[in-house]
DRENNU-737349 format. One record per residue: x, y, z of N, C-alpha, C, CB in turn; chain. Coordinates in steps of 0.1 Angstrom, whole numbers, padded with zeros to 4 digits, always signed. Each point is the difference from the previous one (the first is absolute). Glycine has a CB too. Layout:
BEGIN
   n_X   n_Y   n_Z  ca_X  ca_Y  ca_Z   c_X   c_Y   c_Z  cb_X  cb_Y  cb_Z chain
     X     Y     Z     X     Y     Z     X     Y     Z     X     Y     Z     A
...
// end
This chain:
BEGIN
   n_X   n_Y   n_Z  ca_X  ca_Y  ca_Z   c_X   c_Y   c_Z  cb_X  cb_Y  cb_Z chain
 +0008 -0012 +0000 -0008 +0012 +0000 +0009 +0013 +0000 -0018 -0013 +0012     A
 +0028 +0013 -0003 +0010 +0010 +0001 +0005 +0001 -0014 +0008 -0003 +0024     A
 -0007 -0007 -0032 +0010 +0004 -0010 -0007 +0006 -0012 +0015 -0018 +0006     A
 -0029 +0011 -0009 -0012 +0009 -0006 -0003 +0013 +0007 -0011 -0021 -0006     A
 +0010 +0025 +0019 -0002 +0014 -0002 +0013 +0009 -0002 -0020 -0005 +0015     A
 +0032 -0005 -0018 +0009 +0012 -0005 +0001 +0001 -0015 +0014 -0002 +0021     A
 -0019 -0007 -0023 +0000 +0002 -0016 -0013 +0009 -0004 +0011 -0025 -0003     A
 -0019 +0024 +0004 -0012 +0008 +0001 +0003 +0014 +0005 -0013 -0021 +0002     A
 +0017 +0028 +0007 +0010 +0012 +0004 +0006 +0003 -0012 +0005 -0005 +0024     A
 +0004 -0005 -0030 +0009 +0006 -0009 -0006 +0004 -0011 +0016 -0011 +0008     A
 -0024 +0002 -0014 -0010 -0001 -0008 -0009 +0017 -0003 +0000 -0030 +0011     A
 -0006 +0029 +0002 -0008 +0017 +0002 +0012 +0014 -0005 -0017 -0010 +0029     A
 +0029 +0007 -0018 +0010 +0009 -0004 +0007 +0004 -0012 +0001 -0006 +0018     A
 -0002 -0007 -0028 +0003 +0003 -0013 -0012 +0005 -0010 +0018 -0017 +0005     A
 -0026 +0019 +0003 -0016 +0001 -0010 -0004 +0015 +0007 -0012 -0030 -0003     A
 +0012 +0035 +0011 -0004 +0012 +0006 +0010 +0007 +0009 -0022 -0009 -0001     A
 +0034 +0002 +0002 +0012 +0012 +0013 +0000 -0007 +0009 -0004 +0023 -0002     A
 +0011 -0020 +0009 +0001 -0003 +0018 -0012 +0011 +0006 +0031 -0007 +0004     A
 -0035 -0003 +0010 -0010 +0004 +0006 +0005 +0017 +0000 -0006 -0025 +0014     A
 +0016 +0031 -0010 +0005 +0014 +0003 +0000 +0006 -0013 +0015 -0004 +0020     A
 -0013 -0002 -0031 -0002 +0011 -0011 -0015 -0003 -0002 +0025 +0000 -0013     A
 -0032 -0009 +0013 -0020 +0003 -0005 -0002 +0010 +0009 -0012 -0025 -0005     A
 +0017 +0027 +0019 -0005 +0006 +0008 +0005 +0016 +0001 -0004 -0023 +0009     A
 +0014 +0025 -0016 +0005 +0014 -0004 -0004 +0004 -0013 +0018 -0004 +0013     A
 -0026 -0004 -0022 -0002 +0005 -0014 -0014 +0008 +0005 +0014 -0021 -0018     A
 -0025 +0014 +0021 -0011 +0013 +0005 -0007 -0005 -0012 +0011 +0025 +0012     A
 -0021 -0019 -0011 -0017 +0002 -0011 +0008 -0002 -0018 -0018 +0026 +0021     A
 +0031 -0013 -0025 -0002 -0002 -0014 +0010 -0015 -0001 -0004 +0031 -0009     A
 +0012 -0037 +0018 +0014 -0008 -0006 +0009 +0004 +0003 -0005 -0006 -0015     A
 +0012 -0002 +0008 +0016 +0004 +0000 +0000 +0007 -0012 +0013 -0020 +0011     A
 -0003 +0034 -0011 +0004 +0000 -0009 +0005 +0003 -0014 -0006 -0005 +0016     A
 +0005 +0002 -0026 +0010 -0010 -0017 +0013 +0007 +0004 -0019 -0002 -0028     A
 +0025 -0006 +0021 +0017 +0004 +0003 -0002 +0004 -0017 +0017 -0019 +0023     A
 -0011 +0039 -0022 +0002 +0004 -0009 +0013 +0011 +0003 -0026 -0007 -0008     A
 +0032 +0006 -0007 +0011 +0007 +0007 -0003 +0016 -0004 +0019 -0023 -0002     A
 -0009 +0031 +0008 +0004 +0008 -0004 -0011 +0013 +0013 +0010 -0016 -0031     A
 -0009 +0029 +0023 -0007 +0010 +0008 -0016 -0004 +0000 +0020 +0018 -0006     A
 -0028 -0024 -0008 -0014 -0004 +0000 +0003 -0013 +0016 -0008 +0004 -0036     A
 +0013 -0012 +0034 -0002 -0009 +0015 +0000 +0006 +0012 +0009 -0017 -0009     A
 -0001 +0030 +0010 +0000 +0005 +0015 -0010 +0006 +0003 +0020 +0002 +0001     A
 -0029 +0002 -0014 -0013 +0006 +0004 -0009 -0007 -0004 +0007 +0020 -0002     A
 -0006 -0033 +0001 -0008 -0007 +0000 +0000 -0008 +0015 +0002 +0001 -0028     A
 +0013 -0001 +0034 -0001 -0008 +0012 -0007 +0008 +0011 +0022 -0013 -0007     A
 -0022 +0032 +0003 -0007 +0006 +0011 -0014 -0003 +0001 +0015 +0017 -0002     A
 -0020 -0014 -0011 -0010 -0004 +0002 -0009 -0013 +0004 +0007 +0016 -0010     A
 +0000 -0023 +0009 -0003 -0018 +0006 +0001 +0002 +0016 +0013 -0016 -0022     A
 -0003 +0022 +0029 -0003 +0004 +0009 -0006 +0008 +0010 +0009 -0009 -0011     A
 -0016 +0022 +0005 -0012 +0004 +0003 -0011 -0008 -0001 +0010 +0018 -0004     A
 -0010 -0025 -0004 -0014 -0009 -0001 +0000 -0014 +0008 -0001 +0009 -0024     A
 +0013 -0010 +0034 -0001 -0011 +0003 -0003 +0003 +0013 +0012 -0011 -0017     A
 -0004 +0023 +0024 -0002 +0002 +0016 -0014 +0001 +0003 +0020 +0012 +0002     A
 -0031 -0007 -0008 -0003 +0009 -0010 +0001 +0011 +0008 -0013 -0012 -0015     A
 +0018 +0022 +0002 +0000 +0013 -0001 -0022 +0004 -0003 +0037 -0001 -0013     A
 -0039 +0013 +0016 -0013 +0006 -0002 -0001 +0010 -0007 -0004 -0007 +0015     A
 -0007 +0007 -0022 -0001 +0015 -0008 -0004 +0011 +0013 -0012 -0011 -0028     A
 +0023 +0026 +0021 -0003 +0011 +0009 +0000 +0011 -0012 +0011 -0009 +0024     A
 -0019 +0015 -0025 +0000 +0012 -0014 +0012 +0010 +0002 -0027 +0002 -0002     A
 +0036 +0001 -0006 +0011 +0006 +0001 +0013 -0002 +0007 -0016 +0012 -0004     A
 +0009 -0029 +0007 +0017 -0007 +0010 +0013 -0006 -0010 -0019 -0012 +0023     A
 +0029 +0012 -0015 +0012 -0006 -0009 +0009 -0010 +0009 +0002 +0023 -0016     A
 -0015 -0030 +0022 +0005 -0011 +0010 +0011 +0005 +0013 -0004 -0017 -0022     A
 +0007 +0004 +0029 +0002 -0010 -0003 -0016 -0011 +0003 +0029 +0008 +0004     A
 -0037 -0005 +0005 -0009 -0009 +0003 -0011 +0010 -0010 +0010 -0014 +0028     A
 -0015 +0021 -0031 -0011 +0006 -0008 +0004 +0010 -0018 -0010 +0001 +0030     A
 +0004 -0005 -0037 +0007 +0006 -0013 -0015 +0002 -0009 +0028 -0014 +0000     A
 -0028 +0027 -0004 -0011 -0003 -0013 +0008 -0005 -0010 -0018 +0018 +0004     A
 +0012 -0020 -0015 +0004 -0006 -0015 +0014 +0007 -0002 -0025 -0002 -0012     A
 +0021 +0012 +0010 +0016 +0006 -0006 +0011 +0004 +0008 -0012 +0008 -0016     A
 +0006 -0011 +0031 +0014 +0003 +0009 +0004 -0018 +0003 -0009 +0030 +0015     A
 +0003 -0039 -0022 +0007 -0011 +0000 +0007 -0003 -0008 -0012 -0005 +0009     A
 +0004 +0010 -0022 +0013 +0004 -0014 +0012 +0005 +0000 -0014 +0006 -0009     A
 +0012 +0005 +0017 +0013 +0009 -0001 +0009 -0013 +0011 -0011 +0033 -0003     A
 +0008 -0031 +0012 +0007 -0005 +0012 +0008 -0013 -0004 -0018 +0012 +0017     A
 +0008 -0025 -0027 +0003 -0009 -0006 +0016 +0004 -0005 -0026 -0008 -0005     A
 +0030 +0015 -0008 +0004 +0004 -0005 +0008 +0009 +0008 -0014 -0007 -0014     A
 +0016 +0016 +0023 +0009 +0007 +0008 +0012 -0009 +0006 -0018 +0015 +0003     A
 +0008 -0029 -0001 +0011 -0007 +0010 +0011 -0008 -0013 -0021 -0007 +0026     A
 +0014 +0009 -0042 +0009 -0007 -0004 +0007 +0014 -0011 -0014 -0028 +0005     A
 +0015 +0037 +0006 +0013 +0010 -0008 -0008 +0009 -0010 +0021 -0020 +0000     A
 -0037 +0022 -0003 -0006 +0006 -0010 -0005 +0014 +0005 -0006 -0024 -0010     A
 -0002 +0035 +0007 -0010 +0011 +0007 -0008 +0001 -0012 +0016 +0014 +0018     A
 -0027 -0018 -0012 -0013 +0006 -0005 -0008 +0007 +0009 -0001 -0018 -0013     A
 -0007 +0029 +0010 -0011 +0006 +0004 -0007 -0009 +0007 +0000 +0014 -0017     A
 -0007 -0005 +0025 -0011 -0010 +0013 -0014 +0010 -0009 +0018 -0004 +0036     A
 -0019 +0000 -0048 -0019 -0002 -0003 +0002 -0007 -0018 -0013 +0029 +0017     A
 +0004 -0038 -0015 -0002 -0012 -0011 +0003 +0007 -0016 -0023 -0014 +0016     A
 +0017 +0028 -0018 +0002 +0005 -0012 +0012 +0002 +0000 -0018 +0010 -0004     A
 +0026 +0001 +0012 +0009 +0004 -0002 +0014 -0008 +0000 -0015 +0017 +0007     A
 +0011 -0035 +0000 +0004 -0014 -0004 +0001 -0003 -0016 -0013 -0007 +0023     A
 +0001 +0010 -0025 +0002 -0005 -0014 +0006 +0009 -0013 -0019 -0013 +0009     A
 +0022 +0030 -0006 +0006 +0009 -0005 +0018 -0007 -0001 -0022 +0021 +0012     A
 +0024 -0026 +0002 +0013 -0005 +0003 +0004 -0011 -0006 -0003 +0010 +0017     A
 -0006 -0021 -0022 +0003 -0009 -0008 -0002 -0001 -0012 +0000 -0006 +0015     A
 +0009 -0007 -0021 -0001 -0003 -0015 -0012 -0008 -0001 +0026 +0000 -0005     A
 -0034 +0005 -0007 -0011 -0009 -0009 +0001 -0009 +0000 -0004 +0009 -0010     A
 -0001 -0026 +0013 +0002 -0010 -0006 -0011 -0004 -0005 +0017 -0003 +0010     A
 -0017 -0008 -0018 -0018 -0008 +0003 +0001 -0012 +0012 -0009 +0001 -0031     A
 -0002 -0001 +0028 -0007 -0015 +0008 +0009 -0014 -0001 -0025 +0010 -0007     A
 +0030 -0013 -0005 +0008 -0009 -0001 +0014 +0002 +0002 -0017 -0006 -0010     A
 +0024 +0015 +0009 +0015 +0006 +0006 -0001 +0002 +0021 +0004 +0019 -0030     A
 -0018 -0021 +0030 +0006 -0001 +0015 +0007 -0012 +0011 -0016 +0015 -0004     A
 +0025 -0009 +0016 +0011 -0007 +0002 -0005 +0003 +0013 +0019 +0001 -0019     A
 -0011 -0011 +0030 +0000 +0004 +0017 +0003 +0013 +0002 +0008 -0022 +0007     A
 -0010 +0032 -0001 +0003 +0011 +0002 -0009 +0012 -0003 +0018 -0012 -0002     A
 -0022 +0013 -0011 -0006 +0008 -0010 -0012 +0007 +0010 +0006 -0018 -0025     A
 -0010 +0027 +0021 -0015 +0007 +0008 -0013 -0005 -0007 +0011 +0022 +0005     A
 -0014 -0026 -0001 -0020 +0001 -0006 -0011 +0010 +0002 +0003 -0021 +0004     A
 -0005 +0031 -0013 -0009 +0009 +0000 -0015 -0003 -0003 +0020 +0010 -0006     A
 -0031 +0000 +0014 -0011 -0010 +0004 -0006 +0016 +0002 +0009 -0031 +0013     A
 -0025 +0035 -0018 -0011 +0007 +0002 +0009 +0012 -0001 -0018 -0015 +0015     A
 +0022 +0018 -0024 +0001 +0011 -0012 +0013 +0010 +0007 -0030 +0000 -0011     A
 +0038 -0010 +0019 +0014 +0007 +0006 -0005 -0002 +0013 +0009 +0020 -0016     A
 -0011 -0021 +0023 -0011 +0004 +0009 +0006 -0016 +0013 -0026 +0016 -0023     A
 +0028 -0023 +0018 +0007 -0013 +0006 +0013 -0006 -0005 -0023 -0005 +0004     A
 +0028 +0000 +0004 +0016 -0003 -0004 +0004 -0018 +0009 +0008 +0034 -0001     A
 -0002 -0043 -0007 +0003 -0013 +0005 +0008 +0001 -0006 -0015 -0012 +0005     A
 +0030 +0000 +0007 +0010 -0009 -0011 -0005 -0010 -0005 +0017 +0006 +0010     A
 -0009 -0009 -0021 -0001 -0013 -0006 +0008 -0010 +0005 -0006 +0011 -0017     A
 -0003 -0023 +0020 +0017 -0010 +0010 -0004 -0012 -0011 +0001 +0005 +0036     A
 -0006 -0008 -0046 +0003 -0010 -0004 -0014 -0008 -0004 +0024 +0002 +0013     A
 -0025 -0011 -0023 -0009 -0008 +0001 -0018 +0002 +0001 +0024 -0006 +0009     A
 -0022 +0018 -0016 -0013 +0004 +0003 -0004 +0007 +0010 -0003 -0015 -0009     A
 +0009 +0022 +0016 -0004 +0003 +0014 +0011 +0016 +0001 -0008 -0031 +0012     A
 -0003 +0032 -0004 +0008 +0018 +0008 -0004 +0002 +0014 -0004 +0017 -0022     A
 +0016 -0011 +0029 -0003 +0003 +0017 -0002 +0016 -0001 +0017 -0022 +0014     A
 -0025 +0027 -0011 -0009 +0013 +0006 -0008 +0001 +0010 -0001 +0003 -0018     A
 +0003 +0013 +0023 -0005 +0001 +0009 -0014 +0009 -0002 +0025 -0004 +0011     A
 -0038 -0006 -0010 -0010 +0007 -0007 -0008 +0006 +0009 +0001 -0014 -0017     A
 -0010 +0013 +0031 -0009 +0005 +0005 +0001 +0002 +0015 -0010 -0008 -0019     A
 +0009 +0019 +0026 +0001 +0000 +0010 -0008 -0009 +0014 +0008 +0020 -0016     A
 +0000 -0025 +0022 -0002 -0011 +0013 +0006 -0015 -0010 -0029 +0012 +0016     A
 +0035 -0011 -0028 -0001 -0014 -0007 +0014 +0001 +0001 -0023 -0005 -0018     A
 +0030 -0011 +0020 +0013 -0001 -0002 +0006 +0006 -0020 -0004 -0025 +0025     A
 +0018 +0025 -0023 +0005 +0002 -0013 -0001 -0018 -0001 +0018 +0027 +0000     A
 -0019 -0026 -0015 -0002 -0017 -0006 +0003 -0005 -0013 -0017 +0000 +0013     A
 +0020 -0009 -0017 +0005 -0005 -0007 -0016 -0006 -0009 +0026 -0001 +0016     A
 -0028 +0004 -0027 -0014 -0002 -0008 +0001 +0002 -0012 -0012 +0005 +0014     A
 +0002 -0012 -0025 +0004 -0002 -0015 +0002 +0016 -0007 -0015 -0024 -0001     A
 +0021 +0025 -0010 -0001 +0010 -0007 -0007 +0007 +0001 +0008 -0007 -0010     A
 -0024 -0006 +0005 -0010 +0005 -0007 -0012 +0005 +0013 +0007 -0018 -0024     A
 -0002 +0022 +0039 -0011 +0003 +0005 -0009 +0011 -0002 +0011 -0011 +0013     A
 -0005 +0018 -0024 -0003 +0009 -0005 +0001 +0005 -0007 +0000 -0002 +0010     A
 -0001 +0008 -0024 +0002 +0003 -0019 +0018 +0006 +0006 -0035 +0013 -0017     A
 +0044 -0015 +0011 +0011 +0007 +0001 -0002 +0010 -0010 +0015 -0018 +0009     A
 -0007 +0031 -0007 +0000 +0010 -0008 +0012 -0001 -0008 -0013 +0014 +0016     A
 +0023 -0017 -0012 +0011 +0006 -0009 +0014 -0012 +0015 -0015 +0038 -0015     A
 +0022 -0041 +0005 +0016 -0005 +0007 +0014 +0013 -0002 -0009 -0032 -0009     A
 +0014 +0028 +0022 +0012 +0011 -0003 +0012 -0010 +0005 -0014 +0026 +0005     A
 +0030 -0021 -0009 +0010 -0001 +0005 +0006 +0003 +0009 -0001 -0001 -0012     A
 +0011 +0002 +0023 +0004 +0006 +0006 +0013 +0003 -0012 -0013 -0008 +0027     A
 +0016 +0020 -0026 +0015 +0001 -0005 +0010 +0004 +0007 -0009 +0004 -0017     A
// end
């Protein structure tokens, strides 16, 4: 029996982490391992979403952030400065489409007016409504307006 439940342990740990990393990853995961300045602001934001961090209108964290003071702040920690409001976000970045987007990238949403990163896979972490954690949720919870770069 001992030797089955260590195999089965090992089993879990190669399929989901050790008990201490499921339990440090939080609500969005772990995570993607991406390199470069897009992963460091991708790793901020995985971490606001995991403690969780909360929406606060005009916050730039660490525990409360609206949309674009999670943008910026994402991005600050990985060496970048953007503006703290969604338009003047997307003034600051490069055009891409829908299919050129990459971990990192912004996602524009209700005509400037909302701002998300892109972490991969369909999905973006934003901080959308006040009392609601920052979260990790599909593109599509909402028509996207327009994708930007950080440059």
């Amino acid at each position: 029996i001992e030797g089955d439940i260590k195999k089965l342990k090992q089993l879990r740990t190669a399929a989901f982490g050790s008990p201490q990393e499921q339990a440090s990853s939080g609500a969005a995961g772990q995570a993607p391992n991406i390199a470069g300045s897009a992963g460091e602001a991708v790793d901020y934001a995985y971490v606001a979403a995991n403690k969780p961090a909360y929406y606060g209108f005009g916050d730039e964290g660490p525990n409360t952030y609206d949309c674009s003071g999670l943008t910026k702040m994402a991005w600050k920690a990985a060496g970048k400065s953007l503006p703290h409001n969604a338009a003047a976000q997307y003034g600051e970045t490069a055009r891409i489409s829908r299919s050129e987007l990459k971990p990192g990238d912004l996602v524009f949403y209700r005509n400037l007016k909302h701002v998300a990163i892109y972490v991969g896979g369909g999905m973006i972490i934003d901080a959308s409504r006040q009392g609601e954690p920052v979260k990790k949720r599909s593109i599509n919870v909402m028509t996207p307006h327009s994708y930007g770069r950080v440059r």
